[in-house]
C-alpha positions as CSV (number, residue, x, y, z in Angstrom):
1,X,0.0,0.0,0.0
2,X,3.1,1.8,0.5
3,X,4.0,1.9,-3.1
4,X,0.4,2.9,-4.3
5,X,0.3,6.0,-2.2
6,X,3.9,6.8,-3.3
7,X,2.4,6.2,-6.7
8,X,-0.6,8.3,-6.0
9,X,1.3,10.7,-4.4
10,X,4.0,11.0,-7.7
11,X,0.6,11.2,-10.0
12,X,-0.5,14.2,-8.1
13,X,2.2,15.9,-7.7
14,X,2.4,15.5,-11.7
15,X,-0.8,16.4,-12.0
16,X,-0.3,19.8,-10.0
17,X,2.6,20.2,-12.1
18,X,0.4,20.4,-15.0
19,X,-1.6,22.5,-13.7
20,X,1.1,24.9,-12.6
21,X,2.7,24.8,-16.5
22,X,-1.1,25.7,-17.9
23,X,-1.6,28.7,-15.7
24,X,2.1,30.2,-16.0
25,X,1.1,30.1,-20.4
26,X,-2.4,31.2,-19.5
27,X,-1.0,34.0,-17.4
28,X,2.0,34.7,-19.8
29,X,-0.8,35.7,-22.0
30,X,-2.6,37.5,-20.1
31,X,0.2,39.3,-19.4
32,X,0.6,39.7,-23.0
33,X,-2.6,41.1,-23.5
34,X,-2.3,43.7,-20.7
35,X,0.8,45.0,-22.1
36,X,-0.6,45.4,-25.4
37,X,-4.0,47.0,-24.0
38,X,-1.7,49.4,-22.1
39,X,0.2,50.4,-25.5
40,X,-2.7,50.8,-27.3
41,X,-4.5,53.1,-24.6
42,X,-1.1,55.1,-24.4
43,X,-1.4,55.3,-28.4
44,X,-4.9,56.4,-28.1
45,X,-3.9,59.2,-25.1
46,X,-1.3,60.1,-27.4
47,X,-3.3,61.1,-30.6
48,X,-5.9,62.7,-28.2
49,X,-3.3,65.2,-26.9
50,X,-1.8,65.9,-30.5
51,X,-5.9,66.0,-31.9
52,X,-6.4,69.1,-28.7
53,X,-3.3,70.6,-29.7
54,X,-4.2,70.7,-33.3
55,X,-8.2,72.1,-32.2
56,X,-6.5,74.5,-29.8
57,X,-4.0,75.5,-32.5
58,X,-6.9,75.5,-35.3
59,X,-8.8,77.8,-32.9
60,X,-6.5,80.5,-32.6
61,X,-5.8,80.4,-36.1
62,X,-9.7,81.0,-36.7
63,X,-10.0,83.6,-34.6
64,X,-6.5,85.6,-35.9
65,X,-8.5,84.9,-39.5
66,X,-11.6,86.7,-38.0
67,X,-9.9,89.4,-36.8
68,X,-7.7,90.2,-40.1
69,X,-11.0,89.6,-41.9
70,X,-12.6,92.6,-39.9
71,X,-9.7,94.7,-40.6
72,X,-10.0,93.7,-44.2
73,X,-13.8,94.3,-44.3
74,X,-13.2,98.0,-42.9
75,X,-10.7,99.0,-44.9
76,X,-12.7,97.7,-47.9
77,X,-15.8,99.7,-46.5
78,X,-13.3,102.8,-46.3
79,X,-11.9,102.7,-49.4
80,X,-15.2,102.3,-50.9
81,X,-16.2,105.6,-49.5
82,X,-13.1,107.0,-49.8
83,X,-13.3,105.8,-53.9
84,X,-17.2,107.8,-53.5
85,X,-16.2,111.0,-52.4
86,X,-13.7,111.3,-55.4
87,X,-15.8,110.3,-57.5
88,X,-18.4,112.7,-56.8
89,X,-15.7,115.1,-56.3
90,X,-15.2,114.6,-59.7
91,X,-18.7,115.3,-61.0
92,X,-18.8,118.8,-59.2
93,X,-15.0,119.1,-60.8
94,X,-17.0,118.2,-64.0
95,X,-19.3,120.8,-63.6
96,X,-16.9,123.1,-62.6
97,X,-15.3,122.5,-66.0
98,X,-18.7,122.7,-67.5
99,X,-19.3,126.4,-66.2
100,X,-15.9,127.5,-67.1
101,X,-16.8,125.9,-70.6
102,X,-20.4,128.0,-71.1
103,X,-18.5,131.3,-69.5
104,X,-15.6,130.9,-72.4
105,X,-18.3,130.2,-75.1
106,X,-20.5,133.1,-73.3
107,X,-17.5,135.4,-73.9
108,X,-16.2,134.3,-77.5
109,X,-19.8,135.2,-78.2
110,X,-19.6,138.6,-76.6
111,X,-16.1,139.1,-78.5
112,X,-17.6,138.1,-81.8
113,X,-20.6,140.5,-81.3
114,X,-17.7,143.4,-80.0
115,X,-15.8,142.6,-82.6
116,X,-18.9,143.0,-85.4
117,X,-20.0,146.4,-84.0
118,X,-16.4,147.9,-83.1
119,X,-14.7,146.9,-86.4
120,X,-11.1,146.6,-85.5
121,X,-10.2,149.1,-83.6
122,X,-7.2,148.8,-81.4
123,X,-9.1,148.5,-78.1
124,X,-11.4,145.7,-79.1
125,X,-8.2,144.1,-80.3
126,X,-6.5,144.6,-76.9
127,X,-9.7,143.4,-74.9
128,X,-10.2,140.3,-77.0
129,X,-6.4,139.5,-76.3
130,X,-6.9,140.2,-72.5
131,X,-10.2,138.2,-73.1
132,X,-8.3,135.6,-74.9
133,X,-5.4,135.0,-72.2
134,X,-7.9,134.8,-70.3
135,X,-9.9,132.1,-71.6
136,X,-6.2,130.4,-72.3
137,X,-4.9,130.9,-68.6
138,X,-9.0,129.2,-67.6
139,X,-8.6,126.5,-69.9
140,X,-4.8,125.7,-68.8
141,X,-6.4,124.9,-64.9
142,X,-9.5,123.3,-65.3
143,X,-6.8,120.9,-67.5
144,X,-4.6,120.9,-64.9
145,X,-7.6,119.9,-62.3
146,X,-8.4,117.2,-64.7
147,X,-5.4,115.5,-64.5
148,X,-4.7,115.9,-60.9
149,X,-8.5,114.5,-61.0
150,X,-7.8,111.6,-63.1
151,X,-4.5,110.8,-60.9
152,X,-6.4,110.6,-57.9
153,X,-9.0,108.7,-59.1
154,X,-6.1,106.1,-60.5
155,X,-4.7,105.8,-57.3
156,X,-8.1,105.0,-55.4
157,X,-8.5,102.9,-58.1
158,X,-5.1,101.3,-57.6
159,X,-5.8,100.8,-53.6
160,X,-9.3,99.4,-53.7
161,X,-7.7,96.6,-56.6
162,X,-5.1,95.7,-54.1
163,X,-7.2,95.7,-51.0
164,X,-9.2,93.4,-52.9
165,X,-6.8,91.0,-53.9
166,X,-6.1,91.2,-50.3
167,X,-9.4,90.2,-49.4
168,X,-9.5,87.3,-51.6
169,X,-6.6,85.9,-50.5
170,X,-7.9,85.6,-47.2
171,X,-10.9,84.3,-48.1
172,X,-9.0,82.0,-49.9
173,X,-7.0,80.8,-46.6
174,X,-9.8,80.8,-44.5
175,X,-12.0,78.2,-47.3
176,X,-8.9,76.5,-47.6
177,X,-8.8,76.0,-43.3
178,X,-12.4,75.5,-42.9
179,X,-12.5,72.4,-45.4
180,X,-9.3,70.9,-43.6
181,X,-11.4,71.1,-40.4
């Protein structure tokens, strides 16, 4: 009886062998899968603190966009009205012209009529001269007032043009940041 409990004894002692050599590979797994479930979840925390970073970074971005959009806006609304005023400066400059104009054909009327009932005597000569200069001196500013018109309406031109390249471009960055969002 001896030698059957010694047997017995060797068979479960075997037999908790086994059972030690299956749960050392079942916990070797486990411990496998832990480790892997811990560097997927650091992964994960990983892109979550780039993916703020990027939203924080995308938000401040927005918000600088705004604010040069605003400054954009208002300098377009200025130069709007600033490209108004000259151009009704320029209609009253036109109709400045236009009197100047009717005042010179007013007196080359008045000459010609002088001129008929005078004859051509010295002193209608020297008055249509005076009257002439005149006219020549009148004619010589309202084209110098033209052109000094015409240059400033260039260069309003020239600003609104590039203020609203400007603008586009912006708009352009902006469409360009909200589809990447």
């Amino acid at each position: 009886m001896k030698r059957l409990l010694s047997t017995l004894l060797v068979i479960v002692t075997l037999g908790l062998c086994a059972v030690c050599v299956v749960q050392w590979v079942r916990e070797e797994r486990l411990r496998g899968h832990i480790a892997d479930l811990a560097k997927r979840l650091e992964a994960e925390n990983t892109a979550r603190v780039e993916a703020e970073r990027k939203a924080a970074e995308y938000e401040k971005e927005i918000e600088r966009l705004t604010i040069l959009r605003a400054e954009v806006e208002a300098k377009l609304l200025a130069t709007t009205e600033e490209l108004t005023a000259v151009g009704n400066d320029s209609v009253s400059r036109g109709v400045t012209l236009a009197i100047f104009l009717n005042q010179l054909v007013q007196t080359q009327t008045k000459l010609t009529a002088m001129e008929n009932a005078v004859g051509k005597g010295t002193e209608a000569l020297k008055d249509q001269n005076e009257s002439v200069a005149a006219q020549n001196a009148t004619i010589t500013k309202q084209n110098e007032l033209l052109k000094q018109l015409a240059n400033e309406r260039n260069a309003a031109i020239e600003k609104l043009n590039s203020r609203t390249k400007e603008f586009n471009e912006l708009v352009e960055k902006y469409n360009k940041l909200a589809k990447s969002r």
